[in-house]
N, C-alpha and C positions, 0 to 999 in steps of 0.2 A: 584724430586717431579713432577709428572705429571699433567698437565692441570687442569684435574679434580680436583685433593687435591687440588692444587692451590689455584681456586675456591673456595674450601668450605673453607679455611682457612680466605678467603676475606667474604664470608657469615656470618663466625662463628666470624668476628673481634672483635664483641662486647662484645663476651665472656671474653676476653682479656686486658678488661677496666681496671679491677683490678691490672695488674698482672703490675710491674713498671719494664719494659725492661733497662738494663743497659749494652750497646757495651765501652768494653774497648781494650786495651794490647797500647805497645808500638808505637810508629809513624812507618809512611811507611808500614801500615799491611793493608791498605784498610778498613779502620773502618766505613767511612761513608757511603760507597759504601752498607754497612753490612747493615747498621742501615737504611738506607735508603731501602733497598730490605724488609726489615722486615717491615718496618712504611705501607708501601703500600699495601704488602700480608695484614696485620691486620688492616688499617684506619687509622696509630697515627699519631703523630707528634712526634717532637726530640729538645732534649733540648739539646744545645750543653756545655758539660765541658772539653773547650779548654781553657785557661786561658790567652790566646794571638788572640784568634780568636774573644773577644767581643769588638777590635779595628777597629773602623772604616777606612778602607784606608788603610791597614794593611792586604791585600789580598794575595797576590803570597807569601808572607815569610811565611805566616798562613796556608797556603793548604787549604782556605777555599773551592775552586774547589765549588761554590753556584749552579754552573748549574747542578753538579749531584743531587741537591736535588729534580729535576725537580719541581712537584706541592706537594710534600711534603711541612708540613709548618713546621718552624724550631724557636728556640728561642734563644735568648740570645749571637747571631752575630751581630756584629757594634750596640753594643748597648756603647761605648762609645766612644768619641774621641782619635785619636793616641796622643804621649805622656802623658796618663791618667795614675797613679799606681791603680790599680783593686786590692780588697780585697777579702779576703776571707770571710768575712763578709757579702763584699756586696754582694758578686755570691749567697749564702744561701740567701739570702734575695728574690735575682731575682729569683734563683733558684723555690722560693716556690710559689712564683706568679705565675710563669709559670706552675710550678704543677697542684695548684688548679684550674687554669685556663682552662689546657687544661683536666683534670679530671672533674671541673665542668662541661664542653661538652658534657660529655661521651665518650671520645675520649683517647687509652691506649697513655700510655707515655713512650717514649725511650728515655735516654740519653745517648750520645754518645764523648767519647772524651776521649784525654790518663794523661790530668791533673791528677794524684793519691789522692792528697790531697784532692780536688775537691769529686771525686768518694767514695772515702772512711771519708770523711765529711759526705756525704750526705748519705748513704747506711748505715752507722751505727746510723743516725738521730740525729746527734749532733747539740745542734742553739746553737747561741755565743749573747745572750742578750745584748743589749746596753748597753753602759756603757759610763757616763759621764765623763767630764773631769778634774783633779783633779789638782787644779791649787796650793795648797800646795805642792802636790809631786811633781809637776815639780820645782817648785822653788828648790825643795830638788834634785833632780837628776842635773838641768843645769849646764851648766860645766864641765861633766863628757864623757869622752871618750866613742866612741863606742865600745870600747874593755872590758871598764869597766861595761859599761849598760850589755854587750854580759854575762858578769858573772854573775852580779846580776839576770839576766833572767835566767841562767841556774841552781840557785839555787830553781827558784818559778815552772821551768814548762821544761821540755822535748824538745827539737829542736829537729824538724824529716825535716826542709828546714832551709835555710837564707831569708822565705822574711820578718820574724820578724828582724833584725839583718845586714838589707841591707842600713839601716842609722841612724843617732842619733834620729832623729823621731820617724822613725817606733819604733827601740828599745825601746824607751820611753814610748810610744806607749800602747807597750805590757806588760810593766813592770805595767801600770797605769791599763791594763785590770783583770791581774793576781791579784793586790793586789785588784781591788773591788771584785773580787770574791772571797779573803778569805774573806773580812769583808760581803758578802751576800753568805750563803754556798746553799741556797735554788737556786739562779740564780746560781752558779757551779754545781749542782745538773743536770739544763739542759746541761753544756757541756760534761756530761757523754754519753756513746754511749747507743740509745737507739735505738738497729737494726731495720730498718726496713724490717717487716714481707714478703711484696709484694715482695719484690726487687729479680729478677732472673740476675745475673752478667755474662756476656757471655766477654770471654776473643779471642781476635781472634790472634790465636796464628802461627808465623812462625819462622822456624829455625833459624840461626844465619846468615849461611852464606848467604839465599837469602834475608833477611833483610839489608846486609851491601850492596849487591849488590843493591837493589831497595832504599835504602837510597840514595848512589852514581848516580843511573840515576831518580832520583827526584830532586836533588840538580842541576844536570845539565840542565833538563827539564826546571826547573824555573830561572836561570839562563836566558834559551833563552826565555820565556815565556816574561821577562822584570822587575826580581828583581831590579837588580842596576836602573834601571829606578824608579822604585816605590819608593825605598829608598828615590833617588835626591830629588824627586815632594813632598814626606814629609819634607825635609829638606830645602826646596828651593821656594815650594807653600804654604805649609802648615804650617811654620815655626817652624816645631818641634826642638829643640835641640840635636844634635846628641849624646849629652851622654843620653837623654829621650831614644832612639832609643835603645843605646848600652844596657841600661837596660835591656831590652826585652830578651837580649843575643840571642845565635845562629845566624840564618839568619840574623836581624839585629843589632847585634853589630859586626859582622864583613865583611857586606857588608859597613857598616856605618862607618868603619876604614879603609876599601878602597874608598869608596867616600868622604872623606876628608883625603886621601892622609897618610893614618897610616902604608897600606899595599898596597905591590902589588895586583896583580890580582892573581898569581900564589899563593902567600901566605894566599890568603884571602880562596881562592876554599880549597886547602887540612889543612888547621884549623879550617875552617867551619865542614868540611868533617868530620873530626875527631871528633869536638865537637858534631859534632848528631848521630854520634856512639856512644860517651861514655853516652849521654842524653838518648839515647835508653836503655842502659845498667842499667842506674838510676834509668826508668819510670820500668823494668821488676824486679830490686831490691825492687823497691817499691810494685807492685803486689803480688809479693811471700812475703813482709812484710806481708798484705794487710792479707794475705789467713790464715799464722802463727798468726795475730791478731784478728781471726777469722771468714771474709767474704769469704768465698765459691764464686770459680771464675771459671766457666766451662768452659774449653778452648779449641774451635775448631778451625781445620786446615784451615786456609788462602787460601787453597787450594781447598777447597771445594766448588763447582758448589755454583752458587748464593742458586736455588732454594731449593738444601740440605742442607746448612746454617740456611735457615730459617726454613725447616721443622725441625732439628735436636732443633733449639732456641726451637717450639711451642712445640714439642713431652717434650721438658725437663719441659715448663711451663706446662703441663699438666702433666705430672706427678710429677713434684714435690709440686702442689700446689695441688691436688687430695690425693696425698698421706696427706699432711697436715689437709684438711679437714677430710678424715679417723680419723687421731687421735684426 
């Protein structure tokens, strides 16, 4: 893209207002880098769905890399403290503030992040209505295994992750959500997908094998960057509990089993290693879910100059929102 287009694409940003920019695919593909080169060509800002990146102090294991966003403004980073469990619930929530926010500006909006659930919550327009707390049925559930709750829930509702099913709580949790929404079908009514129209979903897409390879010198980068440092000062200043930490999984549940002595060093790097391969693997299962469930994910090459990136995003938001308006 030359100078000139450049330009007029910074001219024409406002055009763009409408149009709800969505950078996804897998980790280690350069996503922010993406999203961020777009935000700037058009004026926006970028709402981040990382589902581990809205911990505060929780930096190097996150990738949050803040300096690439230069004077972009971004949302929904360190927006809570480290060992906090974040809902899905509450991201929609944040999520929508920051929407209308940065749209009530007149300002387009991108999100960017390889959370699946997250992106595909929001891009199909699903809310999850509050629902209160049902202090019959817990009396009626207490006592019951998490393996027991785990079945009861999978007669009322679909598991597509475990963060339903990650404790007697949660599971509980979600048993008390599913049964108000039978007895209110009007509020189940909104957890049905209700796409949203604006949404253009850019997937930034790389082969296999230079993804396993930039996985491997990421892990090492940060590593020397000052991971197990950052682990310590949460466990040590910040007095997180190391199984709050191991939660998190990846980065830190198993830097967090070698700073209190679970693993070597040597074992910690290559099952780390391994697990953000196979989590790569998980996040690209889920996209091609994503696409078989009906959201359309246009996937360009990782490879491709900043500035053809971007032109190739606006060229596809213009014609496919152009075309839209035609019919």
């Amino acid at each position: 893209m030359k100078n000139c287009l450049y330009n007029s694409y910074i001219v024409k940003g406002m055009e763009y207002k409408d149009v709800f920019f969505v950078v996804t695919g897998p980790t280690a593909t350069g996503k922010t880098a993406r999203a961020v080169h777009l935000a700037k060509a058009i004026g926006g800002e970028i709402i981040s769905a990382d589902s581990r990146q809205i911990y505060r102090g929780m930096d190097i294991g996150t990738g949050k890399d803040l300096a690439e966003y230069g004077d972009v403004p971004y949302h929904l980073i360190d927006i809570r403290p480290a060992g906090y469990r974040y809902s899905l619930y509450e991201f929609l929530e944040d999520f929508e503030r920051a929407y209308d926010d940065i749209r009530g500006r007149g300002k387009p909006v991108i999100m960017c992040g390889g959370t699946g659930m997250y992106v595909e919550t929001v891009v199909k327009g699903i809310k999850l209505p509050p629902v209160p707390r049902n202090e019959a049925l817990r009396a009626e559930l207490a006592g019951k295994s998490l393996e027991e709750l785990t079945a009861l829930l999978k007669t009322m509702k679909t598991l597509r992750n475990n963060s339903d099913i990650d404790t007697v709580a949660r599971a509980t949790r979600a048993i008390e959500i599913c049964r108000y929404y039978e007895q209110h079908p009007e509020l189940k009514a909104l957890t049905e997908p209700h796409p949203m129209e604006n949404a253009l979903v850019i997937g930034v897409e790389v082969d296999r094998d230079t993804r396993r390879e930039r996985i491997s010198q990421r892990l090492r980068a940060r590593l020397d960057e000052g991971m197990i440092d950052e682990v310590r000062r949460l466990i040590n200043d910040e007095g997180i509990a190391p199984e709050d930490l191991i939660y998190y999984g990846l980065e830190y549940k198993f830097v967090t089993q070698y700073v209190i002595g679970q693993l070597t060093e040597e074992e910690m790097f290559r099952q780390l290693e391994i697990a953000i391969h196979q989590f790569a693997k998980r996040q690209m299962t889920w996209f091609r879910g994503m696409e078989k469930r009906g959201t359309p994910i246009h996937w360009l090459s990782s490879t491709l100059p900043p500035d053809d990136f971007t032109a190739h995003i606006l060229t596809l938001a213009d014609t496919h929102f152009s075309d839209n308006k035609d019919n």
